[in-house]
C-alpha positions as CSV (number, residue, x, y, z in Angstrom):
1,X,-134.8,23.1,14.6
2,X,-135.4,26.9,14.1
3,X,-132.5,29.3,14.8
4,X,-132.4,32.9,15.9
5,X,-129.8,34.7,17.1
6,X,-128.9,36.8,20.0
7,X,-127.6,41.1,18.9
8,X,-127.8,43.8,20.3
9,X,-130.0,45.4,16.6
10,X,-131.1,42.7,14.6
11,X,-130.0,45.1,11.7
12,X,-126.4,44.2,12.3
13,X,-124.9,41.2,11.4
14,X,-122.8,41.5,14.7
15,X,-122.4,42.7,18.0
16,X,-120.4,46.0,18.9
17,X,-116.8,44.8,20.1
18,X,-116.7,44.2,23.9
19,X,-120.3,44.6,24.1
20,X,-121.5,42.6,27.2
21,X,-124.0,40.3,26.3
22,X,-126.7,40.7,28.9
23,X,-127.2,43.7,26.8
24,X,-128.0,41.6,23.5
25,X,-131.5,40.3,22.8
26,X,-132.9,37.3,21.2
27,X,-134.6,37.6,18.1
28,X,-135.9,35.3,15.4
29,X,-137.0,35.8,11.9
30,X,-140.7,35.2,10.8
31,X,-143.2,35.4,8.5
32,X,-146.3,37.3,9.5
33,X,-149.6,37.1,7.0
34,X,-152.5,38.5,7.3
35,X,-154.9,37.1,4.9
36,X,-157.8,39.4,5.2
37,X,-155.0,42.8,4.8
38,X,-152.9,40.7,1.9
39,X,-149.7,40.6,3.7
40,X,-147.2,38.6,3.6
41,X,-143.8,39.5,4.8
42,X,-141.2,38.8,6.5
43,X,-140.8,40.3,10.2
44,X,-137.6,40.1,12.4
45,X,-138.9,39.5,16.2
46,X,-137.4,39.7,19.7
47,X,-138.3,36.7,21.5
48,X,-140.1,37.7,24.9
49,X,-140.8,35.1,27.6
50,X,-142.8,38.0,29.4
51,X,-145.4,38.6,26.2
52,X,-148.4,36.7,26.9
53,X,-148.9,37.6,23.0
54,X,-147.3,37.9,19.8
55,X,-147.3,41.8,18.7
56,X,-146.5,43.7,15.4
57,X,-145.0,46.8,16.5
58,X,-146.1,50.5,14.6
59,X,-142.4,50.1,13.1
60,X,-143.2,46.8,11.7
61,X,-147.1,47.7,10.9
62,X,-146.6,50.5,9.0
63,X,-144.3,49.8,6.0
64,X,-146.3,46.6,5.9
65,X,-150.0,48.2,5.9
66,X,-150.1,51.4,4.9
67,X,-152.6,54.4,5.6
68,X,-155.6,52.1,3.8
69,X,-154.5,48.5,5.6
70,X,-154.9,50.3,9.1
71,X,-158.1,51.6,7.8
72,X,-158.9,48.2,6.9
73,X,-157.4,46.6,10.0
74,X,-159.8,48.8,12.6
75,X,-162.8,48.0,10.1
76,X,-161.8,44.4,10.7
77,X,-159.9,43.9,14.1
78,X,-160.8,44.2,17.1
79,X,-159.8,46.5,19.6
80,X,-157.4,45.5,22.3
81,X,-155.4,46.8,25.3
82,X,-152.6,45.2,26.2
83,X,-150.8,45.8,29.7
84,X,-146.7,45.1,30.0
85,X,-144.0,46.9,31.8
86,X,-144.4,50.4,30.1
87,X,-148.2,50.2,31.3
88,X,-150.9,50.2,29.0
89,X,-151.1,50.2,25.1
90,X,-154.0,49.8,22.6
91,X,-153.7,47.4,19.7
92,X,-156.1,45.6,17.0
93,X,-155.9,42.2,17.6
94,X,-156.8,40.2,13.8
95,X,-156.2,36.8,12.6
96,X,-153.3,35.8,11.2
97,X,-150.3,33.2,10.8
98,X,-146.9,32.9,11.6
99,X,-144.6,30.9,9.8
100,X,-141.2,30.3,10.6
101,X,-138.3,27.9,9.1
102,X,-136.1,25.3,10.1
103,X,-132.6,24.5,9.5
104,X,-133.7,22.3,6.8
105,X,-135.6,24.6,4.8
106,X,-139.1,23.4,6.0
107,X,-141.4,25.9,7.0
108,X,-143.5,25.3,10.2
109,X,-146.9,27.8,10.4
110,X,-149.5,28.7,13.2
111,X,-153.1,30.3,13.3
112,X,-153.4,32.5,15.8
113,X,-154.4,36.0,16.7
114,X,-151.9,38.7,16.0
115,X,-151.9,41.9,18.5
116,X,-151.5,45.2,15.9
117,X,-149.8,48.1,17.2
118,X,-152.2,51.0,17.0
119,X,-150.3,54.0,15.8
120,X,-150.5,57.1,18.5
121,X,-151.1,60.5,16.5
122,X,-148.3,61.5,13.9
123,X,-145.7,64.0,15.3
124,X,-146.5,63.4,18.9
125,X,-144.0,62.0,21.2
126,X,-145.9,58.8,22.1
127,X,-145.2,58.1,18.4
128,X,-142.1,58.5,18.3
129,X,-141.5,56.3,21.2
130,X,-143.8,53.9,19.0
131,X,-141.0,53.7,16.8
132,X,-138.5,52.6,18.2
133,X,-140.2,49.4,19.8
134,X,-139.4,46.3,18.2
135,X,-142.1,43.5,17.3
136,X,-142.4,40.6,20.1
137,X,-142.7,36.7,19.7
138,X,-145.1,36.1,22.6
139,X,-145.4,32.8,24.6
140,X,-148.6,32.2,22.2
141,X,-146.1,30.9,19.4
142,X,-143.4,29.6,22.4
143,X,-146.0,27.7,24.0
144,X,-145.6,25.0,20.6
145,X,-141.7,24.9,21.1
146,X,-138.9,23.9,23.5
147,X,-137.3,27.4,23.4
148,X,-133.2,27.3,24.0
149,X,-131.8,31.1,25.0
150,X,-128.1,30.2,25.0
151,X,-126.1,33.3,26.0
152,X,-123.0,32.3,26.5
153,X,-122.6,30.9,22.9
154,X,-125.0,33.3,21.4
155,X,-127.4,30.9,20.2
156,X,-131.5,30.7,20.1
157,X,-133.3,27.8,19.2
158,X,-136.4,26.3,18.9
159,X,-137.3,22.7,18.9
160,X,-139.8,20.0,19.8
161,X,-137.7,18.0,21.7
């Protein structure tokens, strides 16, 4: 079984006192690589059932590529536009693999295409919206998993069961 955990900011260890949960997310911790860029890293998602795919966010992207990985990811992606509740939003979709662990230490790993955030222009205010977007765990990864969402005890799990 793989845990998450359900907080308002994954940053926090907990909740803000009387904070009423609908207003929490789930989010799990994973490990994103990207073999052709070298990275390997760990990546704390928010699991969304709406996400047909998994995405790196430009706040997650950035401290992970650099100026010279996105130059190397648009030399070796491929352009995508991806279309969700905020409307549309380009990306640079490369292959990669996402790990995550299980309660008793084992580590459980998928192939699949990862959706790359692409950075608007520095300074401008679609960029710092950018920012404050979190990473998604998409129902591409979800899909391989009985998914458990348990707000009432705070929990998130994943199973095959």
């Amino acid at each position: 079984m793989i845990r998450g955990y359900i907080l308002l900011d994954p940053t926090k260890s907990r909740n803000p006192p009387n904070m009423p949960i609908w207003h929490a997310y789930p989010w799990v911790d994973c490990i994103i690589k990207i073999p052709s860029l070298a990275v390997d890293s760990t990546v704390t998602m928010m699991v969304d059932t709406g996400a047909t795919g998994t995405v790196l966010s430009i706040k997650d992207a950035l401290p992970l590529l650099g100026k010279r990985g996105y130059r190397l990811l648009r030399q070796l992606g491929k352009p995508k536009t991806g279309i969700g509740v905020g409307g549309t939003s380009p990306y640079i979709e490369i292959a990669a693999q996402i790990v995550l662990q299980h309660e008793d230490g084992t580590l459980e790993g998928f192939d699949f295409d990862l959706c790359v955030a692409k950075p608007a222009r520095k300074g401008s205010k679609k960029r710092e919206h950018q920012l404050k977007l979190s990473s998604l765990l998409g129902r591409d990864i979800m899909a391989h998993f009985r998914v458990v969402v348990d707000y009432p005890r705070k929990q998130l799990f994943f199973d095959h069961n």
